[in-house]
VEXDO-417412 format. One line per 3 residues: number of its first residue (from 1); for each residue z, y, x of N, C-alpha, C. Coordinates in nm, 2 decimals. Atoms other than C-alpha are relative to their C-alpha. Example, Ala and Ser with C-alpha at 12.3 -4.5 7.8 and 13.67 -1.06 7.14 Angstrom:
VEXDO-417412
1) 0.00,-0.12,0.09,0.78,-0.45,1.23,0.00,0.12,0.09; 0.00,-0.11,-0.09,0.71,-0.11,1.37,0.08,0.11,-0.08
//
This chain:
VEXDO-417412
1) -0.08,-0.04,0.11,20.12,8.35,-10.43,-0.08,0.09,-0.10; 0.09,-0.08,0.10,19.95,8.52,-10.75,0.08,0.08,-0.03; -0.09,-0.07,0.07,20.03,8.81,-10.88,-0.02,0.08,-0.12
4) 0.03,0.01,0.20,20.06,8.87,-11.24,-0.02,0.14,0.01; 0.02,-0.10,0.04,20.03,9.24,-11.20,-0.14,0.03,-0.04; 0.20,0.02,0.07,19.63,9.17,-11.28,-0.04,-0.09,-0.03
7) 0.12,0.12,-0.02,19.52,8.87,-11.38,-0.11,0.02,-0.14; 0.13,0.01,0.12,19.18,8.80,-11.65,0.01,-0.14,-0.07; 0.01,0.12,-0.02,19.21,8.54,-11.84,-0.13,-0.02,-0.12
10) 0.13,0.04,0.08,18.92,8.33,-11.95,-0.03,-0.10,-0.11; -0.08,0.09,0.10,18.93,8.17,-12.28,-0.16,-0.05,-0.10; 0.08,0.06,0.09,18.68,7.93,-12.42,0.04,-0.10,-0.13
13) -0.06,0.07,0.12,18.67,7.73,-12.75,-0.13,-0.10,-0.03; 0.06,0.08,0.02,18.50,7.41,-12.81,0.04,-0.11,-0.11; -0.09,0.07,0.16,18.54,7.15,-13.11,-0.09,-0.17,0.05
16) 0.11,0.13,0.02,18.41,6.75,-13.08,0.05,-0.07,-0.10; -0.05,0.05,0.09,18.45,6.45,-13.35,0.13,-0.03,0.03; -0.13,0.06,-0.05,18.80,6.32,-13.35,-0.01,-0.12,0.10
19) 0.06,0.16,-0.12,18.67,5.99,-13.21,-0.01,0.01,0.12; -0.03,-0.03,-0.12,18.59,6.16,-12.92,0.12,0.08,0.08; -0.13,-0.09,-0.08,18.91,6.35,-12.84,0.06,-0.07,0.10
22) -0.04,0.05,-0.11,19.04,6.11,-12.58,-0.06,0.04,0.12; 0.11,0.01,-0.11,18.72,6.08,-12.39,-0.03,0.14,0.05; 0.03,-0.09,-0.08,18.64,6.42,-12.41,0.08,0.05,0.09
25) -0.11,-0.01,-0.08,18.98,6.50,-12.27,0.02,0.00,0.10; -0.04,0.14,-0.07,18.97,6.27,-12.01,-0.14,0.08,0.11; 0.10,-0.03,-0.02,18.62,6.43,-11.92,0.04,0.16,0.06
28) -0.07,-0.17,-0.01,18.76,6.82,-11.96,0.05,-0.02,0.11; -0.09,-0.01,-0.16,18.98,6.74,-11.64,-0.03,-0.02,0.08; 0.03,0.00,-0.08,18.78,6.61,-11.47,-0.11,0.07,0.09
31) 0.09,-0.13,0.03,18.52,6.87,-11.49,0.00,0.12,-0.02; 0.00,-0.12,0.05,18.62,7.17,-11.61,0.12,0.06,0.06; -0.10,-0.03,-0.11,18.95,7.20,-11.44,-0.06,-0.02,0.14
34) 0.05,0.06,-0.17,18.81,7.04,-11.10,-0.10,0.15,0.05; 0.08,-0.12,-0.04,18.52,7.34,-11.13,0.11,0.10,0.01; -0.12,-0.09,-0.06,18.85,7.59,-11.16,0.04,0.01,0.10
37) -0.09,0.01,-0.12,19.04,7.46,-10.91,-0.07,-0.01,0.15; 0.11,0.03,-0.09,18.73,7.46,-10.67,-0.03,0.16,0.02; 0.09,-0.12,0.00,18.63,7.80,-10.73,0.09,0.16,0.07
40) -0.06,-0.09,-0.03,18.77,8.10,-10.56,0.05,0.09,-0.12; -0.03,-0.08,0.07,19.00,8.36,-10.73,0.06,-0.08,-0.13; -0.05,0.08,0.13,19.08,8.09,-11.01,0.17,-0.01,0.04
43) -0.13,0.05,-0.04,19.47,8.08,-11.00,0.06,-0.13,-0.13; -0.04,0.11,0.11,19.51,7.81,-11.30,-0.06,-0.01,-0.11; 0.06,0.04,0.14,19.40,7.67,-11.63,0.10,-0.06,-0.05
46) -0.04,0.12,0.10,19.54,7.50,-11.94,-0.09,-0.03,-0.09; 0.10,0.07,0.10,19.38,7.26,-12.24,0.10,0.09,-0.10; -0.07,0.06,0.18,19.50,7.31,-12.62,-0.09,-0.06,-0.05
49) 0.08,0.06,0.06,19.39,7.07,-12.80,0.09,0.01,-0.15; -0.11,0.01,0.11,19.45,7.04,-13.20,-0.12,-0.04,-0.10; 0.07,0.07,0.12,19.32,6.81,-13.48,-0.02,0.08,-0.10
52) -0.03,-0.08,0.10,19.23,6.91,-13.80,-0.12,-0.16,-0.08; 0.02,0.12,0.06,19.05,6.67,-14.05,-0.14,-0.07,0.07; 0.05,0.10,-0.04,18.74,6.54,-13.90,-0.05,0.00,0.18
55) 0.03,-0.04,-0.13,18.73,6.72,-13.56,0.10,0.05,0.06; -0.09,-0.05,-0.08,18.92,6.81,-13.25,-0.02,0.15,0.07; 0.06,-0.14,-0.09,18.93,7.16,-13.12,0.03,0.02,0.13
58) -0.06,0.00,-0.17,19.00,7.26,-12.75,-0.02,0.16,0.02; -0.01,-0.15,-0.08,19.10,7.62,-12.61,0.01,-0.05,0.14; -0.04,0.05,-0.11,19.08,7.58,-12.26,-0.04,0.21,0.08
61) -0.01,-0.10,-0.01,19.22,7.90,-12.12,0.00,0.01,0.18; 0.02,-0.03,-0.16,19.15,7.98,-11.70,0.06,0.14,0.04; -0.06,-0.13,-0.08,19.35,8.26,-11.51,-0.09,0.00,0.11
64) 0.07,-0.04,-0.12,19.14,8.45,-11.28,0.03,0.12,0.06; -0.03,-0.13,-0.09,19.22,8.75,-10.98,-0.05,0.10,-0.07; 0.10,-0.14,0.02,18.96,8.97,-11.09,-0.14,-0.03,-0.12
67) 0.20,0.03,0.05,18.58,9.00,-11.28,-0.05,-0.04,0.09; 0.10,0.09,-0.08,18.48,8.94,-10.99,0.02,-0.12,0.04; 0.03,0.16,0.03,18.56,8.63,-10.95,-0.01,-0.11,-0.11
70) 0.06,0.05,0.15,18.48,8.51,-11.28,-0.12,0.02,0.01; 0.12,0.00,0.04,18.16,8.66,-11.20,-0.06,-0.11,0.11; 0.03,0.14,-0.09,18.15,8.41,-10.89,-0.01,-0.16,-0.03
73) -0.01,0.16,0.03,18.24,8.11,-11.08,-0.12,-0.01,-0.13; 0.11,0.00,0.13,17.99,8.22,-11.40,-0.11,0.04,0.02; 0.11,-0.06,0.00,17.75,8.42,-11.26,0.02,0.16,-0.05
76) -0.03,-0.11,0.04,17.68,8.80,-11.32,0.02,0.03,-0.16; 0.04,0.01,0.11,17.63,8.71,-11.70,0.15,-0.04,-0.06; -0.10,0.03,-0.04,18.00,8.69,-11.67,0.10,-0.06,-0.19
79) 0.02,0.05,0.10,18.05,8.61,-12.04,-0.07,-0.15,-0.07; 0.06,0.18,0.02,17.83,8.28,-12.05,0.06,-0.09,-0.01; -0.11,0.10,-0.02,18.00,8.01,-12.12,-0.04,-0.14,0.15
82) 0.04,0.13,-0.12,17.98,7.74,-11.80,0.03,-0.15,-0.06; -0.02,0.07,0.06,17.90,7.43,-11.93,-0.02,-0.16,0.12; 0.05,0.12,-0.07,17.94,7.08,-11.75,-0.15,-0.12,0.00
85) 0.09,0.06,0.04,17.67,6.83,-11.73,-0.05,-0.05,-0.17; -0.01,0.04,0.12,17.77,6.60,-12.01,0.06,0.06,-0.14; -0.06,-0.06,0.09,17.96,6.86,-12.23,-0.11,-0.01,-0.17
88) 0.14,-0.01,0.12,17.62,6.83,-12.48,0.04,-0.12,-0.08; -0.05,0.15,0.07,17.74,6.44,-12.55,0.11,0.03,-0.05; -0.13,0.00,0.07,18.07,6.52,-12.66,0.02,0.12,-0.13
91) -0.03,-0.06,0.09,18.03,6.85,-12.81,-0.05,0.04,-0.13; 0.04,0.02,0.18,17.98,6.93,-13.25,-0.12,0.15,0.08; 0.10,-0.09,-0.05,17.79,7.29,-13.07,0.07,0.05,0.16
94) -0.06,-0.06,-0.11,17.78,7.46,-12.79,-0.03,0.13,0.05; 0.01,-0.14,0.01,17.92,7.79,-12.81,-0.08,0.08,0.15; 0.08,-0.03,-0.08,17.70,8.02,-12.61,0.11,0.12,0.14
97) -0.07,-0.10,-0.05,18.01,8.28,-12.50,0.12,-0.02,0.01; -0.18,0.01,0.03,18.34,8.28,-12.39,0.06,0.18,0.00; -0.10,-0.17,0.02,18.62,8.59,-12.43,0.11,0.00,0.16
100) -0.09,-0.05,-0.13,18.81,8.78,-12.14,0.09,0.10,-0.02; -0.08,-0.09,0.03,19.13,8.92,-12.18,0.11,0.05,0.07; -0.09,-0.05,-0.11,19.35,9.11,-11.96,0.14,-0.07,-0.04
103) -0.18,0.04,0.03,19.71,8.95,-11.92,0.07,0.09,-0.02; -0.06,-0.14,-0.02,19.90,9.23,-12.00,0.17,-0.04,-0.02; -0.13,0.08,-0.03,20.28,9.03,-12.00,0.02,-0.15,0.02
106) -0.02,0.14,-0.04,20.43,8.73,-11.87,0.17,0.00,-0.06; -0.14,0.01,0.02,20.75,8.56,-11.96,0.07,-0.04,0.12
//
C-alpha cells in the first residue's frame, strides 16, 4: 500500500517529431515504465503527451518513496535524466536533467 504522506515525484520532459509520436510512445512503455515498474521504491508513473505544430512533447511523471530510491534507480547524480537505449533515435534533444518535487496533496 503507498502512502501519500511522502512521496517525490519525478518529472521529465522530452519532445520528438510528430511522425514519431506513435512509435515513440509505444517505445516509452515499454522502456521507461518497465525500468519504473522494475525498480524498487517506484510506486507509479504516467505519460502526457501533447502536440503542437511540428513536434510532440511528453511529460512523463514517476512517483517515488523517497531520494533514495530515485537515487537507486538514477544513481547518486539523482537529477540525471535516465535515458533508454534508443531514446537518441526518437528524440529532437536530449535533455540532460530532470525535476523532483515533493507531492505535497492528493485528491
Amino acid at each position: 500500500m503507498v502512502s501519500w504522506d511522502y512521496l517525490i515525484a519525478r518529472v521529465w520532459h522530452g519532445t520528438t517529431s510528430k511522425a514519431n509520436r506513435s512509435a515513440y510512445l509505444r517505445y516509452l512503455k515499454t522502456t521507461g515504465l518497465k525500468l519504473f515498474s522494475d525498480s524498487k521504491g517506484n510506486v507509479g508513473a504516467f505519460i502526457l503527451v501533447r502536440d503542437s505544430q511540428e513536434l510532440t512533447e511528453y511529460i512523463v511523471v514517476s512517483l517515488w518513496e523517497s531520494m533514495s530510491a530515485i537515487k537507486r534507480f538514477a544513481g547518486d547524480e539523482a537529477d540525471r535524466t535516465v535515458y533508454a537505449p534508443r531514446d537518441s533515435q526518437f528524440l529532437v534533444d536530449l535533455e540532460p536533467t530532470v525535476k523532483h518535487y515533493e507531492v505535497a496533496a492528493k485528491l
